[in-house]
N, C-alpha and C positions, 0 to 999 in steps of 0.2 A: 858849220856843224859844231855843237858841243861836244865837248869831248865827256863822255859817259863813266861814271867812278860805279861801279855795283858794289863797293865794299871800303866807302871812305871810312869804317871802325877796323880795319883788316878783316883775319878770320872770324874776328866776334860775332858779327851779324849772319854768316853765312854755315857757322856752328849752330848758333842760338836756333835759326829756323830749323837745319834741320832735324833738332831734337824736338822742335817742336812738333813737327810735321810726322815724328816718329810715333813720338807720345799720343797723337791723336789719331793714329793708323792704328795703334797695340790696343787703345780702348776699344775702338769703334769694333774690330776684329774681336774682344772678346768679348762685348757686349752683342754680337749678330750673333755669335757660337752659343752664348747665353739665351736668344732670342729663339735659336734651332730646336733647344732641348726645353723649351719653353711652350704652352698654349694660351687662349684667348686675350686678356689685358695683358697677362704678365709679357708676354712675347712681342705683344705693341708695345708697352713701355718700355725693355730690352732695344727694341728698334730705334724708339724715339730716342732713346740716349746713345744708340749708335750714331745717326745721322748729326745729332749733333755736336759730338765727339768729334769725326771725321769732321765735315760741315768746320768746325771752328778750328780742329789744328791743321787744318790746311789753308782758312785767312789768316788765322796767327802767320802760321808759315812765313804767307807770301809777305806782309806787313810787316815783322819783326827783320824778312830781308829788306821791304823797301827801307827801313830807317838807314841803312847803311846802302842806300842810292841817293849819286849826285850827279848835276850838268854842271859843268863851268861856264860863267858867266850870267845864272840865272836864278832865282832863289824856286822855292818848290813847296807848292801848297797842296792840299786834298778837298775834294769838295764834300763836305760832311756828308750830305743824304745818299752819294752815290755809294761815299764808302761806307756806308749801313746798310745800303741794296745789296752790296757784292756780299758779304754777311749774310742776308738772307738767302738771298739765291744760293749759296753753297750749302745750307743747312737744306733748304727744299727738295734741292736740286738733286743731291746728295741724296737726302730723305726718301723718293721717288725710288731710285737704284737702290736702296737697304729692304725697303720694302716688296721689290719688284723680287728680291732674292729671299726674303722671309717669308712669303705667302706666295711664291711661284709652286705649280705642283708641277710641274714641266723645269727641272733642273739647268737642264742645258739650254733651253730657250730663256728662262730665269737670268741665267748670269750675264748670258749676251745682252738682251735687255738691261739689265743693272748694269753693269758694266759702262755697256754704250751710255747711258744715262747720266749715271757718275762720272763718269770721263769727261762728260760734255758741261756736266755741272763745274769740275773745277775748273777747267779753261772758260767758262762765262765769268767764274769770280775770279780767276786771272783778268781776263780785258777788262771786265767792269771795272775791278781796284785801278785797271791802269788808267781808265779813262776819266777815271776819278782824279789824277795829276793835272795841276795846273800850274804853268811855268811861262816864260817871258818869248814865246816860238814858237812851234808846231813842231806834234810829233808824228812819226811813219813807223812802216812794221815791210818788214821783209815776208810777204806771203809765205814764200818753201818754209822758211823758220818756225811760221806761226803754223802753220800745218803740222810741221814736227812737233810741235810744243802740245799742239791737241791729240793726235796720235799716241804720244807719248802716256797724255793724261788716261784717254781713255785703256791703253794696253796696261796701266799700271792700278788703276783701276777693278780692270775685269782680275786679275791676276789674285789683285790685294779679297775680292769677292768671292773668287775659287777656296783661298785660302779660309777665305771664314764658312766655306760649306765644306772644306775637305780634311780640314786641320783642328785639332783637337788637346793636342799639348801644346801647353804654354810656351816651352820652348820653342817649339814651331811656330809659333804664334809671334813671339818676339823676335826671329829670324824672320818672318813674313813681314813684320812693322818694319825693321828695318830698311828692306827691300822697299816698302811703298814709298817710304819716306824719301831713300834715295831716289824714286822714283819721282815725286812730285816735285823733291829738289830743281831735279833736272827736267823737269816740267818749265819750273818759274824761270830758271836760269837760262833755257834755251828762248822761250818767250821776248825775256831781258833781252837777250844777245839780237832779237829780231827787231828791238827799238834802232831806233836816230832820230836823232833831235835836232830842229833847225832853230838855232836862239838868236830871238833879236831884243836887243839890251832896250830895255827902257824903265824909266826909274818909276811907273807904275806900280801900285801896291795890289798885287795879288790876291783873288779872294780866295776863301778858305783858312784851314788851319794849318800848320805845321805840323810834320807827323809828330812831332814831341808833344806838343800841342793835345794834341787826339789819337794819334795811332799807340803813342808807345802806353798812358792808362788802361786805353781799352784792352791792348794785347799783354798785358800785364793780369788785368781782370781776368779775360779769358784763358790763360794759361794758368791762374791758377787754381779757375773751374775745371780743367783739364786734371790739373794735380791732385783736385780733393777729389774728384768722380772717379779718377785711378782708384783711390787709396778707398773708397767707398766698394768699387765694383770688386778691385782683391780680397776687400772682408766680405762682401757675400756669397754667402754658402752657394756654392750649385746644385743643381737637381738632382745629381747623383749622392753629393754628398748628403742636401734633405731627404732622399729616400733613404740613403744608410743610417741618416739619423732617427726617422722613425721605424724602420726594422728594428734598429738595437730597440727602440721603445715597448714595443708589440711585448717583446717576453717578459719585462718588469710589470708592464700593465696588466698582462693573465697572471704573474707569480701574485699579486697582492690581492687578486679578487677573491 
């Protein structure tokens, strides 16, 4: 057996994700709240940058933690098309549950749906991404773990989905990202903990890339898609504040006629 490192940068990698994984909970959440008080395109495209939002800070997540994963005795590649599957599959997947809860008229059947969805969506770009490793061994999963790790996904999840149909201040809103965040944390990390790795040395060159290689640009890209779409979605006005703005309008436009 290899002896398994989850955090050969120390705390950096395991901070990094989950700011990442936060930052992509606080948009997605208020981009669906945005999506609520929204109709026809404007509420789909609200969604669509929910899903994606979610959708990618939760492969950033997982990816900015795998960089600070090691085996001893084996080096560690990724296979490029899987890990752009697991990418999409978490944006789709994802997608599916934002949608199931923006155009559900049945609430409580809505979220359980999205929920169950979403939940199922990031534990598929969990395994995918892992399956996407390739090293000098074979790797196993401890069942109960991996069960925990889905469970987890999907209760945090439905939870993080409650909170974007029931919650409405920002603050609320950034205590709920939190919370998800923690939540998908410990999502990846119980996952992790359900790996072992049997390594057999051979001075074979591995195919694929190095996550330095490919993960750490891409997730660098992505995050700081994540940073301008923040700082995009905080400047645009909301529908209560465009209705206050054209109220105040209505009396200057009858004082001048």
């Amino acid at each position: 057996m290899g002896h398994l490192d989850h955090a050969t940068f120390g705390w950096l990698t395991p901070v990094l994700s989950y700011v990442m994984a936060c930052i992509g909970a606080a948009l997605g959440l208020r981009c669906t709240v945005r999506a609520l008080g929204a109709s026809g395109r404007s509420r789909r495209n609200w969604l669509l940058t929910a899903a994606s939002a979610i959708g990618t800070g939760i492969w950033t997540m997982h990816f900015v933690a795998m960089l600070g994963f090691g085996v001893s005795g084996t080096d560690i590649r990724y296979n490029v098309p899987l890990t752009m599957l697991s990418l999409l599959v978490a944006m789709v997947v994802v997608g599916a549950g934002v949608f199931a809860v923006g155009y559900g008229r049945d609430r409580g059947r809505a979220l359980v749906l999205g929920g169950l969805t979403t939940g199922l969506g990031v534990a598929s770009m969990h395994y995918l991404g892992m399956a996407a490793l390739r090293l000098h061994g074979g790797v196993t999963y401890d069942p109960v773990l991996v069960a925990v790790s889905v469970v987890i996904a999907v209760v945090a999840a439905t939870a993080a989905l409650w909170a974007a149909l029931n919650i409405r201040s920002p603050v609320a809103v950034a205590v709920a990202s939190l919370v998800m965040g923690g939540a998908v944390s410990s999502m990846h990390y119980t996952g992790m903990i359900a790996v072992g790795v049997h390594v057999d040395p051979s001075g074979e060159v591995l195919p694929g890339a190095t996550a330095m290689q490919f993960i750490f640009p891409l997730a660098v890209g992505l995050g700081s898609y994540l940073f301008l779409t923040s700082a995009f979605v905080a400047l645009s006005p909301t529908a209560g504040e465009r209705e206050a703005s054209a109220s105040a309008q209505q009396p200057v436009e009858s004082a001048t006629r």
